[in-house]
Residue, then its C-alpha position, 0 to 999 in steps of 0.5 A: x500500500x502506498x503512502x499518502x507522502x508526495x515527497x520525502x525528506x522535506x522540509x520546506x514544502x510549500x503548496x503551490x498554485x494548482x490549475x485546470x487547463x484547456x477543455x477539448x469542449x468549449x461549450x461546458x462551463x470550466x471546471x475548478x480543481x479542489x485539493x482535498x488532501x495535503x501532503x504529508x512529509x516524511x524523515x527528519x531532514x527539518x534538523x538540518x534546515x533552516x527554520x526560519x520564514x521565506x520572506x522577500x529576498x527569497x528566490x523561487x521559480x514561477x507560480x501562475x498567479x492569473x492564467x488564460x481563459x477562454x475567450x469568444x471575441x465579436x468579430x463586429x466590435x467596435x474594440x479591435x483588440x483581443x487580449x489574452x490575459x497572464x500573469x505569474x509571480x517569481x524572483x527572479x521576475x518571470x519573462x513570458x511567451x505565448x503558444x497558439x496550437x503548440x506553436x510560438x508566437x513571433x511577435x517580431x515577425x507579426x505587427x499584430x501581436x505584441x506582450x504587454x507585461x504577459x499578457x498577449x495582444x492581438x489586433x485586427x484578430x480574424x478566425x482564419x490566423x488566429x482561432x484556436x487554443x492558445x497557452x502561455x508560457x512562464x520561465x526564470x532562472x529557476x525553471x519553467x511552467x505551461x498555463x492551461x491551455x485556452x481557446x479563442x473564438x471569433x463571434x459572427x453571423x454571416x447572411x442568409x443567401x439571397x436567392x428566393x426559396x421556392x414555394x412548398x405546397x402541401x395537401x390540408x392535413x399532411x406533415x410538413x418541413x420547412x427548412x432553415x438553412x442558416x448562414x455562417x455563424x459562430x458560436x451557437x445561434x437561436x431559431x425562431x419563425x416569423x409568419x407573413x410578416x415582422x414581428x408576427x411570430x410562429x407559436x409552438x404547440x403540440x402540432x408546430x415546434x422549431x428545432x434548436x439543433x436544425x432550425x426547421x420549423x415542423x408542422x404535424x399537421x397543415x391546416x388552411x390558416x397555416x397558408x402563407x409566408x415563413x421568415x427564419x429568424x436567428x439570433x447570435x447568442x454573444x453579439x445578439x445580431x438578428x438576420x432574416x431569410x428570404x421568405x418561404x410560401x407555404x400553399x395548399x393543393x387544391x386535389x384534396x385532403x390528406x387523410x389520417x396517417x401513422x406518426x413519423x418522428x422528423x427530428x429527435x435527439x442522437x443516439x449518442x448524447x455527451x454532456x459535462x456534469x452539471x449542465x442543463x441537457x435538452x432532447x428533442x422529439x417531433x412527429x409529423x402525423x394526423x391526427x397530432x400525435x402526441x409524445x411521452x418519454x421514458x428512461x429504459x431501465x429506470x425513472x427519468x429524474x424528478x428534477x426533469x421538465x417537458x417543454x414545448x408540448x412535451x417535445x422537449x425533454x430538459x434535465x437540469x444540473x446533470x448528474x452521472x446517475x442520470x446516465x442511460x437510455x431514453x426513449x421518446x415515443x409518438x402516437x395518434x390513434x393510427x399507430x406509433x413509432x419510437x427513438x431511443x438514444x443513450x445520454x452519457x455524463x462526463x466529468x473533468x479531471x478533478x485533482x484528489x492528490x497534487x505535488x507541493x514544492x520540495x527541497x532535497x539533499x543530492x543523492x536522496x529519492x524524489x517519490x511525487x504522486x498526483x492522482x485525479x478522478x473523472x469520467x473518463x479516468x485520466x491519464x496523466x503526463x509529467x513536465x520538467x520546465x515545459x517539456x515532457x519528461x519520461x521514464x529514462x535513466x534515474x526517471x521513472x514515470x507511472x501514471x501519476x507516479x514520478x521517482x528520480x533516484x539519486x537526485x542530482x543538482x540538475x533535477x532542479x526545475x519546475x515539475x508540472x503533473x497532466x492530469x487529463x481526458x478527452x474533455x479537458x486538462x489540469x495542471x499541478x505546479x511544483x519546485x524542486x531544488x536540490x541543495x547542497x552547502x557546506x554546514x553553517x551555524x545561524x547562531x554562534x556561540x550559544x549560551x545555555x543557563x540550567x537549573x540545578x539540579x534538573x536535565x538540560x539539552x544542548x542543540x546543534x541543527x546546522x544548516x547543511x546539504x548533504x546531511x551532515x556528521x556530528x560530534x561533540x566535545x568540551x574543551x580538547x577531549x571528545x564527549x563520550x555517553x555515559x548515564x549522565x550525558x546522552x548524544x539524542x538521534x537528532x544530534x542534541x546533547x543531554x545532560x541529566x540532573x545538571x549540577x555546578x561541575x557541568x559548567x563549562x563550554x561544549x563545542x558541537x562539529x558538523x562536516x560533509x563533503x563540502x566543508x565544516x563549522x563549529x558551534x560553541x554552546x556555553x553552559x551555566x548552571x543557577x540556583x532553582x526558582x521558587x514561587x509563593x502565590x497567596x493566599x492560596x484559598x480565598x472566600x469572596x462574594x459576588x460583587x466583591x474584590x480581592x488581590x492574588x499576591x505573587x512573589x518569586x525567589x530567585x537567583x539575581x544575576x537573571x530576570x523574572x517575567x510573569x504571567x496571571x492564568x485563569x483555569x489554565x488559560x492566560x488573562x488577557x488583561x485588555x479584554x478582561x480589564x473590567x474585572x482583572x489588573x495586573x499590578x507589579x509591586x517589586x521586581x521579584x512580586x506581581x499582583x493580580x487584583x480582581x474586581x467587582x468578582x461574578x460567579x463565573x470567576x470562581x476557579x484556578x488561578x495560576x501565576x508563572x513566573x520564567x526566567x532563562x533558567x527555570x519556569x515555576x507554576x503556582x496555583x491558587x483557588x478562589x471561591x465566590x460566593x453568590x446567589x444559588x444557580x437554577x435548580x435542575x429539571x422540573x417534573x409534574x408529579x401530578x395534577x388535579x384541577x387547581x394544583x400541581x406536585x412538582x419535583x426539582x433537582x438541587x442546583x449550586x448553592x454557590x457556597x452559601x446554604x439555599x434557604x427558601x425556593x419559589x415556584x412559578x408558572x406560566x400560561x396563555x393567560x399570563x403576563x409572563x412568569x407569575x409566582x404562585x402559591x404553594x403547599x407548604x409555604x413557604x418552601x425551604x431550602x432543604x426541599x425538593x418538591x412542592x404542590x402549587x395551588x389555586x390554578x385555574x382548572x383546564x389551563x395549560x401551564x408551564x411551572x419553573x423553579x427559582x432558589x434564594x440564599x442570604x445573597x440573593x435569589x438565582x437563575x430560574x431553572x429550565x421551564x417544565x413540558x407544559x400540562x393542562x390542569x383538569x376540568x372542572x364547574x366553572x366559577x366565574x360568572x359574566x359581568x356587565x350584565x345590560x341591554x336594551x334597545x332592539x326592535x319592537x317585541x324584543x328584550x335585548x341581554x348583553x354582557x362580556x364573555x368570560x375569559x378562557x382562562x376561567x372557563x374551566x372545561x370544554x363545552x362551555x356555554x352561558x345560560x340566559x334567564x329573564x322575567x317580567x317584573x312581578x312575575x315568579x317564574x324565570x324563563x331559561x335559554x342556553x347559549x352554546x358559543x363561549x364567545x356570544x355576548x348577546x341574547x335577544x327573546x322577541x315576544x309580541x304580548x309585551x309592550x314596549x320598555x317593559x321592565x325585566x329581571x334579568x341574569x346570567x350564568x355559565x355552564x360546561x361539560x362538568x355542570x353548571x356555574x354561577x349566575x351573576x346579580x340581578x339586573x333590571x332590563x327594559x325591552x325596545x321601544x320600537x321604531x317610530x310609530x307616528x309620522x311628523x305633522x303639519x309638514x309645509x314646503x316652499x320655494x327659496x329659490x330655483x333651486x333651492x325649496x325649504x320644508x318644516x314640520x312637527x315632530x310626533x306625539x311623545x312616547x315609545x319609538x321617539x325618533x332620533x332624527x329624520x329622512x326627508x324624500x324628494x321626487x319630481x313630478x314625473x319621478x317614481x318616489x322609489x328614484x327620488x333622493x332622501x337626506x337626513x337631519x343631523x340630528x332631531x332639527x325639524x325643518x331643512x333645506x334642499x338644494x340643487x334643484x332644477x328651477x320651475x319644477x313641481x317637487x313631491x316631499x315626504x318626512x318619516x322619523x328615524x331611530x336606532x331600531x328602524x324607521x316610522x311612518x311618511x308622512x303625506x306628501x306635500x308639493x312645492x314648485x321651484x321658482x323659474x330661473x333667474x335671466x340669463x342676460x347680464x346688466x350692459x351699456x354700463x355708463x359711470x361718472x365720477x366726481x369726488x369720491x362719488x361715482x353715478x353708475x347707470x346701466x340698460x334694464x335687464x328683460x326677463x324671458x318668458x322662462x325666467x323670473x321677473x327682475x325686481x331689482x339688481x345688486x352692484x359689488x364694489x371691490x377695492x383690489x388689496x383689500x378684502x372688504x366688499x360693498x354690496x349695494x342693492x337697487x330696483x332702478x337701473x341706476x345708482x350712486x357709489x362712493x369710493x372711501x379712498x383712492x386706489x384701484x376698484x372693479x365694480x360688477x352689477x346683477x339682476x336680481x329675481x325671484x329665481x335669485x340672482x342673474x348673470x354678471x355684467x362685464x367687469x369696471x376696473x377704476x383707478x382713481x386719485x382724487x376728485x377730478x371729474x370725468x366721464x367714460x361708457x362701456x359698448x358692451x363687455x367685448x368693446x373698449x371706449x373709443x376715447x378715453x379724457x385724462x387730467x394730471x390728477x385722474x387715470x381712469x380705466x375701463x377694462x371688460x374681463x372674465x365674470x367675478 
């Protein structure tokens, strides 16, 4: 059996950067390598080795830090440069070269290739020179590595031919192809179908279905609204171009109908399908047939994949993220009810290399055995091939490579390199990197001399690790004479020297010799042997309670010529002061005495306490405990013994007292009902410190609990213990009776009983209901009605004997399965009043305006139904009352306004009364007629003059028309701009007198006042007035300025017609 171990003797492998390299097949997604296991080392080559880290004076050969991927450039794009990207790190730096097809690119002898770092440029790229895979390569001084290799592809898509496509005529019912024949593209392209004209689109279905391996379009089945002309349409996946064919017609032949035929399948799957782990795989299955056969698939020898999907009519069978258990053969079948015919294929899944086993970097002595092993798995299995910077490397001589096995015997400086390990199959390659170097140096010592401090009495090691190559021989000796074995002094395996219980004598110099072949060294380790340390940690037991604090002395005795250094440990992990310097302080009081103060102490700093204290000599421990006193932990789990109706047993298990006795403990529950955790009580009570089970009492029975237990001591009350499993507490008559027992209103005949539901939480039992009984004031007997809902907070008992606002006595209890409960107190209801029972009297309406018509009335005789407001209806003459309008009083008014009537119109009104129970009776109804409508002719020729703060205004008479109401009078608004105030003169003449109070700027507008109210707006006045110089002007009409206006230096007057006020 071999061993995991890639290399041996190592002592500084490294791990290196792993790739995969080119797919043979560009279409499926690259795939990642994952190292799954790091190499193991063998032998005790690391003695002889410096240990220290590479750092950046460090030489290495190159490591791929990017490498190439694979590339699909338009050919149409506006950026006329492709690059291929690569990049390595390595001291010294990498130079760089670039492969297409296995052979170098000269970019000396071609313009269109340059190197920018290592990345290759290449401009005006075309498919002719330049398609293909393409590898880069990395070199220094210490080897050379190869990329994965990568794969450039050009994006095109060409034009359809030009030529006309004949005509294809086919009989009503007969199958039917029509072929795409798309032009030059790359890569994959999308087929879709165009019908007469853009963008009209073919729908697929069971009888139609567009190929997206061929592009035809297959009919099963012509019908006469498939006749006319088919575009193909197909659509470049990376650049999105679209191209359109010339179109193809499609007739039908006038000798008949094709009649009912067998399915024939015209497009299907292969009988070999490939796919990469992973992909989404689609088959497709048509048939031409008539009537439309219908498709199924199976998978032979097993299910198809529940992940599967069919689409387009079950033409297409699609598997997502294939896996290789979803290998096999599958069938397609197609049939109508004049037969059936299938296809079968065999879908195989493939996988990439992916590494189980890669090489890391490894240093070797000359002479000594390189043994790498890579190891990949894949479908198919990989084969694998070795690289020595770049270039094969095969059994030869010292090399032997087996599969993925490679031994050099007796390596020699000249294996140095760059080794790369091919794992490979037919679908893709990937790469493992690693460096060898083979060393070779005379011993040298890092540190010399060396200097060692014992302590009395106790053993000491005296190293000696040069750096050589190859292995060195060592000696020892002290002074001129050479150290021999004995029981004290021992020479270990690795070459160290170890002196057992060390004493004054052993004081001295000891000089350790390495030597090869290529040279020697010495190292010289001088020994002193001191006095042992002692340590004192007090005190060494401590009593403390939470929230105090207390100091933890540490003292050292020790030999003075060397330095003590401290370190504080909590339960054998060191303090860190920064995070923990809430509570923690390292205090130095000597230099030989450090303090450890502890603050504001918490349960959870009870424990080991440990100072060390070190010098170069000797390292002593010392340990003290404290212990913290506080409130007592949660006790353990708690069970329920048992349970009755109102009480639960409950048991519990002691927690930590935290070293100060439990003296009592308190039991809680919780449940629906509850605002969290409630203290309840308890049989005994109270419940001390020395028990571990109780009875809680006085629970509500049929409630679900959860009971926990919480303890105190003389410090304080602890941490509850873990919630009990809930239980629910037995059934039992319930207790509670309804409270808010009231009522009233209701409809006539009826008693109305109201009150609040009781809770859940004190309905004690299932089958939970409310018993309602009620009787008439002086009679014995009480009537009883169950209400069988736990929610109901309503009875109503309807009787037509009673009169309205009888008074009853009413009460009401509770009931469940286990009996009945309580009743509540007596209370005295009355039953409705009932709806009004009279209609208003002494109703009038009459007319306001045109629009508007006012109606009073008297509310009914006082008694029962006594309304709370009114509904006024109101219908045309040549209305149905039920279409009328109806508006309601706020509140009990006895008269309102109706408005937004149609002028000289005969209007029906009625009034009812209103209550919360229903409405009473209308009253007849009553007529009123709006008044006609107001003119419709604006005041006009308006004529003004001023004098002083005076201003006359006249104006033409305003007719009324037969269907308007006669002019009684008119009204003039005088309005001051800036101001909000309005003077509203009346008049019956066409005429009147204004004043003006101040100067400043006025409009005056004048209407017709009638009946029907008032009448349309004169064209605007506008004045600008100063003082009082006389002056006079007229108006045509509201569209004609004056021809002549009279100005004086101290008078401006304007006339402006304008828009209504």
């Amino acid at each position: 059996m071999k061993p995991d171990s890639s290399s041996v003797l190592n002592s500084r492998s490294r791990p290196r950067q792993h790739h995969s390299g080119g797919l043979v097949t560009p279409d499926w997604p690259a795939f990642s390598s994952h190292p799954l296991s790091a190499l193991s080392l063998l032998g005790s080559q690391e003695d002889y080795r410096s240990e220290g880290k590479a750092n950046e004076s460090e030489e290495f050969g190159p490591v791929f830090t990017q490498e190439p991927e694979d590339v699909i450039f338009p050919l149409d794009s506006d950026e006329k440069k492709v690059a291929m990207h690569c990049e390595a790190r390595g001291n010294p730096p990498p130079t760089y070269s670039w492969y297409i097809n296995r052979t170098e690119v000269d970019a000396d002898g071609d313009y269109r290739y340059s190197f920018i770092d290592g990345n290759l440029i290449i401009t005006n790229g075309s498919e002719t020179h330049d398609y293909g895979k393409y590898q880069c390569k990395a070199e220094n001084s210490f080897g050379t590595v190869l990329s994965r290799e990568a794969l450039l592809q050009f994006a095109y898509l060409g034009a359809f031919s030009t030529k006309t496509r004949g005509g294809v005529s086919v009989r009503e019912g007969q199958g039917v192809v029509l072929m795409c024949t798309p032009p030059a593209h790359s890569p994959e392209i999308i087929y879709s179908w165009v019908f007469n004209e853009f963008p009209s689109f073919v729908a697929e279905d069971s009888r139609r279905f567009i190929s997206q391996d061929t592009g035809n379009l297959y009919i099963s089945k012509v019908q006469p609204h498939d006749v006319g002309s088919y575009i193909c349409l197909v659509k470049n996946t990376v650049t999105n171009a679209r191209v359109l064919s010339p179109p193809t017609p499609l007739t039908l032949k006038t000798d008949g109908v094709m009649g009912e035929y067998e399915p024939k399948i015209e497009v299907h799957f292969p009988t070999s399908v490939l796919a990469a782990k992973g992909v989404t795989v689609r088959l497709e299955c048509f048939a031409l047939g008539n009537p439309v056969p219908t498709i199924t698939w199976r998978k032979i020898n097993g299910n198809i994949p529940k992940k599967a999907r069919l689409r387009k009519s079950q033409a297409v069978l699609e598997i997502p993220n294939i896996q290789l258990e979803d290998s096999g053969t599958y069938e397609c079948k197609a049939e109508n009810p004049r037969g059936g015919t299938a296809f079968k294929g065999h879908l195989q899944v493939y996988t990439l290399p992916q590494w189980v086993r890669m090489i890391n970097d490894t240093q070797m002595d000359s002479g000594e055995k390189l043994q790498w092993e890579c190891k990949a798995m894949g479908r198919p299995r990989p084969t694998y091939r070795w690289l020595r910077n770049g270039l094969p490397l095969t059994s030869q001589g010292r090399v032997e490579t087996l599969n993925g096995e490679l031994t050099i015997h007796k390596v020699q400086q000249a294996d140095s390199g760059m080794y790369q390990c091919v794992a490979e199959n037919k679908y893709g390659a990937i790469y493992s990197n690693a460096e060898l170097k083979i060393l070779a140096s005379a011993p040298v010592f890092v540190h010399n001399p060396v200097r060692v401090i014992a302590t009395l009495g106790k053993d000491v090691s005296l190293e000696c690790k040069p750096r050589a190559s190859p292995k060195p021989r060592i000696t020892w000796r002290r002074g001129d004479r050479r150290i021999q074995q004995n029981k004290r002094i021992m020479l270990l395996r690795n070459n160290t020297l170890r002196i057992v219980n060390s004493s004054r004598a052993d004081e001295g110099n000891y000089v350790c010799r390495a030597e090869n072949q290529l040279g020697s060294a010495e190292m010289t380790a001088i020994l002193w042997v001191k006095e042992a340390m002692r340590v004192e940690l007090s005190p060494s037991r401590v009593e403390v309670t939470v929230g105090e604090s207390v100091v933890l002395s540490c003292k050292a005795t020790h030999d003075t010529s060397l330095d003590v250094a401290f370190q504080w440990f909590f339960n054998q992990k060191p303090i860190n002061f920064q995070q923990d310097g809430g509570h923690f302080e390292y205090i130095q009081t000597q230099s030989s005495t450090v303090d450890l103060m502890i603050r504001s102490i918490l349960l959870k700093h009870a424990g080991k306490y440990g100072c060390r204290a070190q010098t170069s000599a000797d390292s002593v421990f010392a340990e003290a405990e404290l212990l913290v006193r506080g409130p007592p932990g949660p006790p353990g789990v708690v069970i329920v013994e048992e349970i009755t109706d109102t009480t639960a047993t409950l048991s519990w298990t002691r927690g930590l007292d935290n070293h100060s006795p439990i003296s009592t403990y308190n039991l809680q529950a919780r449940s629906p009902f509850s605002l969290g955790w409630q203290t309840v009580k308890t049989d005994p009570d109270p419940v001390t410190g020395d028990m571990e089970s109780a009875m809680a009492v006085e629970l509500n029975p049929w409630v679900e609990y959860e009971f926990r237990v919480v303890a105190s001591n003389a410090i304080g009350t602890g941490d509850p213990s873990a919630p009990s499993r809930g239980v629910r507490t037995k059934e039992a008559v319930p207790s509670v009776a309804p409270a808010n027992v009231s009522g009233g209103n209701g409809r006539r005949h009826e008693l109305v009983i109201s009150w609040e539901p009781v809770s859940e939480e004190f309905q004690n039992g299932e089958g939970f209901g409310y018993i309602v009984a009620f009787r008439a004031n002086g009679s014995r007997g009480w009537k009883e009605k169950m209400v069988t809902s736990a929610d109901s907070t309503t009875y109503k008992y309807r009787d037509e004997t009673f009169p309205p606002l009888t008074p009853f006595e009413v009460k009401v209890g509770v009931y469940n399965n286990k009996g009945d409960g309580p009743f509540s107190k007596v209370v005295v209801i009355h039953s409705a009043e009932g709806e009004p029972r009279e209609a208003p009297s002494d109703v009038k309406a009459y007319s306001i305006s045109s629009t508007e018509i006012r109606i009073t009335w008297k509310p009914p005789n006082p008694g029962p139904g006594k309304p709370r407001g009114y509904e006024v209806s109101l219908w045309k003459d040549s209305e149905q009352e039920e279409s009328g309008k109806k508006q309601r009083t706020l509140k009990n008014e006895t008269s309102m306004v109706l408005t937004g009537l149609e002028g000289n119109s005969m209007y029906h009104i009625t009034v009812k009364g209103f209550n919360s129970i229903g409405q009473g009776p209308a009253t007849a109804a009553v007529t009123a007629r709006t008044r006609k409508a107001p003119p419709a002719q604006p005041p006009s020729s308006l004529m003004w003059i001023q004098e002083g703060n005076n201003v006359t205004l006249s104006w033409d008479p305003v007719k009324a028309k037969d269907n308007e109401s006669d002019v009684i009078g008119y009204m003039v608004l005088l309005k001051q701009e800036g101001r909000g105030h309005n003077q509203v003169t009346r008049t019956i003449n066409p005429s009147t007198i204004l004043s003006l109070p101040e100067g400043g700027t006025y409009t005056i507008e004048v209407r017709a006042l009638s009946e029907g109210g008032e009448g349309a707006v004169s064209s605007q006045v506008r004045l600008v007035t100063s003082s009082g110089v006389r002056a006079k002007s007229s108006q045509c009409s509201v569209h004609c300025l004056p021809q002549s206006l009279t100005w004086t230096a101290l008078l401006l007057v304007l006339l402006v017609p304008s828009a209504s006020w």
